[in-house]
C-alpha positions in Angstrom: 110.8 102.5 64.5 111.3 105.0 66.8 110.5 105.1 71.0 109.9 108.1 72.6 110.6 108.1 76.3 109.0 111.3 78.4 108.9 112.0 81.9 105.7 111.4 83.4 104.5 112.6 86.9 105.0 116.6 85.8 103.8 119.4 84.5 103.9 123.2 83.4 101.1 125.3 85.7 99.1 127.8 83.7 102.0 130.7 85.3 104.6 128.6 83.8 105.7 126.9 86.5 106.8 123.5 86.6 104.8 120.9 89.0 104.2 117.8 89.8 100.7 116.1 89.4 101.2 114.0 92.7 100.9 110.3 93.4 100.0 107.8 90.1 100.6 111.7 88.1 102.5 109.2 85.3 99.4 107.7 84.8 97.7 111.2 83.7 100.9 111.8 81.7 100.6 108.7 79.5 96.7 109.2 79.0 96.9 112.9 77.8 100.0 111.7 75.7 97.1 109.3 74.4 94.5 111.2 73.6 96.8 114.2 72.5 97.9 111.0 69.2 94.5 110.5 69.2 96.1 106.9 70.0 93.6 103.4 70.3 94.9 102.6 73.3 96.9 103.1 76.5 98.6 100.7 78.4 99.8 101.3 81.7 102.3 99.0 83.6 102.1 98.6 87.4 102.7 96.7 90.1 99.4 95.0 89.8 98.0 92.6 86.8 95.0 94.7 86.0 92.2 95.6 88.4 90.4 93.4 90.7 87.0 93.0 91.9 88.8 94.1 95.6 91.9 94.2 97.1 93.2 90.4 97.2 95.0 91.1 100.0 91.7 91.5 102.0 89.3 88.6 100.3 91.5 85.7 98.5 88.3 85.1 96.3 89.1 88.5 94.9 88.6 88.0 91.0 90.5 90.2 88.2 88.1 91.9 85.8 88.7 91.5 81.8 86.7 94.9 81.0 85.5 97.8 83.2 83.6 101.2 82.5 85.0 104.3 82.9 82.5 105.3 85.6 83.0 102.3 87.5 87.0 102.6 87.6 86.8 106.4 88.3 84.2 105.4 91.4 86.7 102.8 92.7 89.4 105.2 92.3 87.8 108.0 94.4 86.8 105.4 96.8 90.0 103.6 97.9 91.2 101.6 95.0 94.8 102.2 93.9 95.7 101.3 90.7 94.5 104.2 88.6 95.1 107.9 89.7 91.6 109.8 89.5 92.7 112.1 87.5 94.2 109.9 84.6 90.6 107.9 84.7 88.5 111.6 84.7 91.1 112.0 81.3 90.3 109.3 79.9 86.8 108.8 80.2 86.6 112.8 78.7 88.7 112.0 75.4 87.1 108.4 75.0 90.6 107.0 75.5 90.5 103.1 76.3 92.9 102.2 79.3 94.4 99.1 80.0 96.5 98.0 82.9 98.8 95.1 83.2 101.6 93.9 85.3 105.4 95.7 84.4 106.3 91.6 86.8 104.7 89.5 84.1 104.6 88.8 80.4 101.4 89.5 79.3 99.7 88.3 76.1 97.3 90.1 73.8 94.2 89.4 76.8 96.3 90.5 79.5 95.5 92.5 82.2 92.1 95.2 82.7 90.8 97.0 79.9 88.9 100.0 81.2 86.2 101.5 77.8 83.1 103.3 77.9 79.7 101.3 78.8 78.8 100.4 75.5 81.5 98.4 75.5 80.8 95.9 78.1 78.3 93.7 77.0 77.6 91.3 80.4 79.0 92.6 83.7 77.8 91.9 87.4 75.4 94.0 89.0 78.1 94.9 91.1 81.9 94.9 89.2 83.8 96.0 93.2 84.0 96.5 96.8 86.3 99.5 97.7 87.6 100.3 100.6 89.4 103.6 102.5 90.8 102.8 106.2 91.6 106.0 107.6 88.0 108.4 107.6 86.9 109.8 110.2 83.3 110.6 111.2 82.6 114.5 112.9 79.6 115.6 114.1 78.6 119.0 115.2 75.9 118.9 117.5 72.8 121.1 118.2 73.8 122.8 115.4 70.7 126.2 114.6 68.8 124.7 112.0 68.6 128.2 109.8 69.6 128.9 106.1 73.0 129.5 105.2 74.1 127.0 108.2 75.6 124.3 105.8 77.7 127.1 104.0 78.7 128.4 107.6 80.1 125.0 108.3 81.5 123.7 105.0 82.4 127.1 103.8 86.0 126.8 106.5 86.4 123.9 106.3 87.1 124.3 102.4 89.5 127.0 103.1 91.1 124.9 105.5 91.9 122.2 102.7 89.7 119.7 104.2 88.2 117.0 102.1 85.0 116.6 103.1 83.2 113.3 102.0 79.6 111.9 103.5 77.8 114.2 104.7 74.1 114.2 106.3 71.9 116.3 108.8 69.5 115.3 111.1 65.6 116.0 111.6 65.8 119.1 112.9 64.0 119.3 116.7 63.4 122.6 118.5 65.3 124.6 115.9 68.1 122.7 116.4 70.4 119.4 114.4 73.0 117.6 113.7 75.7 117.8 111.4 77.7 115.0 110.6 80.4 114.4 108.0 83.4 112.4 107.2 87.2 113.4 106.2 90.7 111.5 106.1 91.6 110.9 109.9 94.7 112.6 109.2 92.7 116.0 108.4 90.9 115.7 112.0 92.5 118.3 113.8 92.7 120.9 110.8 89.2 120.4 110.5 88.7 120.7 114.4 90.3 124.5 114.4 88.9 125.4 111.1 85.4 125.2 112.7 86.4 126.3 116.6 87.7 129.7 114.5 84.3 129.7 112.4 82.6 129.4 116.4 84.9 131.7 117.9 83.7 134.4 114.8 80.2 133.6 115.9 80.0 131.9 112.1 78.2 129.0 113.7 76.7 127.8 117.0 76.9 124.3 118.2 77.1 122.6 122.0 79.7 120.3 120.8 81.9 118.4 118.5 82.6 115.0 118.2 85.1 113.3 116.2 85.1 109.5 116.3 88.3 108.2 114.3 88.0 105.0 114.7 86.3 104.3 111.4 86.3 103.1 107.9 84.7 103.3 104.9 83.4 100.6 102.3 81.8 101.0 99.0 79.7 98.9 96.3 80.4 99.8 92.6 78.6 98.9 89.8 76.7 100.6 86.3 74.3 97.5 86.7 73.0 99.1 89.5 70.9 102.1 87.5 68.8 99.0 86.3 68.5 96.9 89.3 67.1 97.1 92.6 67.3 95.5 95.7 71.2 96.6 96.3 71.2 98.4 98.8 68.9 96.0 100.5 71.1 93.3 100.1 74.1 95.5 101.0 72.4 96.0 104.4 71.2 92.6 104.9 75.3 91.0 104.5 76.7 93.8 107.0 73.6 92.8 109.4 74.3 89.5 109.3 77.8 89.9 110.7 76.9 92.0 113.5 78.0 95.2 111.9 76.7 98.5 112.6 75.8 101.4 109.8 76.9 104.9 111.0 76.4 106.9 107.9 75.0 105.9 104.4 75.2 107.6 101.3 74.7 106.7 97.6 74.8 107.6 93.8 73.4 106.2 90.5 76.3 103.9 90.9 77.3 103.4 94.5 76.2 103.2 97.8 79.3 103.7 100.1 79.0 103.1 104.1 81.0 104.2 107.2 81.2 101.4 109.9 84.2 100.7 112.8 87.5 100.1 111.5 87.8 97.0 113.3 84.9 95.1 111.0 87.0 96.8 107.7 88.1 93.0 106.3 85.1 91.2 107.9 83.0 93.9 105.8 84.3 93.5 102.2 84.4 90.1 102.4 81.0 90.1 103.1 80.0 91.9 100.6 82.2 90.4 98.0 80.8 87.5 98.6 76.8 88.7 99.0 77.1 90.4 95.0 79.1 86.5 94.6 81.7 88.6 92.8 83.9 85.7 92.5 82.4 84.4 89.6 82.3 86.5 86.2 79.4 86.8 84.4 78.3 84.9 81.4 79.5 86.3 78.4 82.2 88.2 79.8 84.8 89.1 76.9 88.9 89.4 77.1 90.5 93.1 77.5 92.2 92.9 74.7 
């Protein structure tokens, strides 16, 4: 038998030259390797022993998933979670190419670790499968913005050429011709995004009294397929963050998630919450091995 060993975490751009695919880029090596064979399988070794319902490090009731859709893993992955690379997951769930992740620490037997398949696959799963998390977001809002066609393009159109990664975004009822524009980006992105739209002012691109960035906030997330067939998740969403006394800036949701920014400060109190609300400490009957 032979073992091929190939460096992972580059590439060849479409000019030629040679790149790297940035952090967890291994991980999207090993998958197009994968689906390139046409293989049954990929395994991926990390420094974690598959993937977890949250971080454990947050809520110690944190449970480790035997099997978890393609969507769902790609939505944790965008949303905080880091033990897959987007990318690898977006790969993957494109060529049908079933992932599994173990631990490189621990020997691991033919149900180790987190297999990650399409849907179909998964025959009993919580409404829920995770709470994600992403500490450093920020939350700007451009205020008295003129409520007039082509405003949101105005806006997002610099800040795209700027390189900012825009997330959550939501407008206000407009009043007198006027609103709100409020979105969220990494903290770390403020300031870019803070000159990106003074120049788009200064070039009488947009008119606003003000902007206001507030960096002092986080974002959490619910994941789960279970939710196109359920309802009362967001409800129950809002009711565990009420109960603890914390406050909903911005909401916003998919077929498959409903993510929320709240202050930093509540981050831990918030998952653990909510872990504990979906009672994703338990597994659901029926649940099956990754193998």
């Amino acid at each position: 038998m032979r073992v091929a060993v190939v460096a992972g975490f580059q590439g060849i751009s479409p000019e030629g030259r040679i790149t790297t695919l940035g952090r967890g880029g291994s991980d999207t090596t090993a998958v197009a390797f994968a689906a390139a064979f046409d293989a049954v399988r990929c395994d991926i070794y990390t420094d974690v022993d598959g993937v977890y319902t949250t971080d454990p490090r947050i809520s110690p009731k944190a449970r480790k998933l035997d099997r978890i859709a393609f969507e769902e893993m790609l939505e944790l992955a965008s949303l905080g979670a880091k033990v897959l690379q987007t990318r690898s997951v977006e790969l993957a769930m494109r060529y049908h190419v079933k992932l599994r992740v173990l631990s490189s620490f621990e020997e691991g037997g033919p149900n180790a670790g987190t297999l990650v398949c399409d849907e179909e696959e998964i025959m009993e799963s919580n409404i829920v499968s995770g709470v994600a998390f992403s500490r450093d977001e920020a939350k700007m809002t451009l205020t008295s913005v003129a409520d007039r066609p082509g405003i949101a393009a105005a806006i997002f159109g610099p800040l795209a050429e700027a390189g900012v990664n825009v997330d959550m975004i939501v407008q206000n009822i407009s009043e007198d011709g006027l609103t709100d524009m409020t979105f969220s980006c990494p903290v770390g992105q403020v300031a870019r995004a803070e000159k990106a739209l003074a120049d788009a002012q200064a070039a009488g691109l947009v008119e606003a009294a003000g902007l206001v960035a507030d960096t002092e906030v986080a974002k959490v997330s619910v994941v789960g397929i279970g939710m196109r067939s359920h309802a009362g998740v967001a409800a129950r969403m809002f009711e565990a963050l009420r109960d603890e006394g914390i406050n909903i800036k911005v909401i916003t949701t998919s077929e498959i998630k409903i993510s929320v920014l709240i202050e930093r400060k509540y981050l831990e109190l918030a998952v653990q919450a909510l872990h504990d609300a979906f009672g994703l400490e338990k597994a659901p009957a029926g649940e099956t091995s990754g193998a």
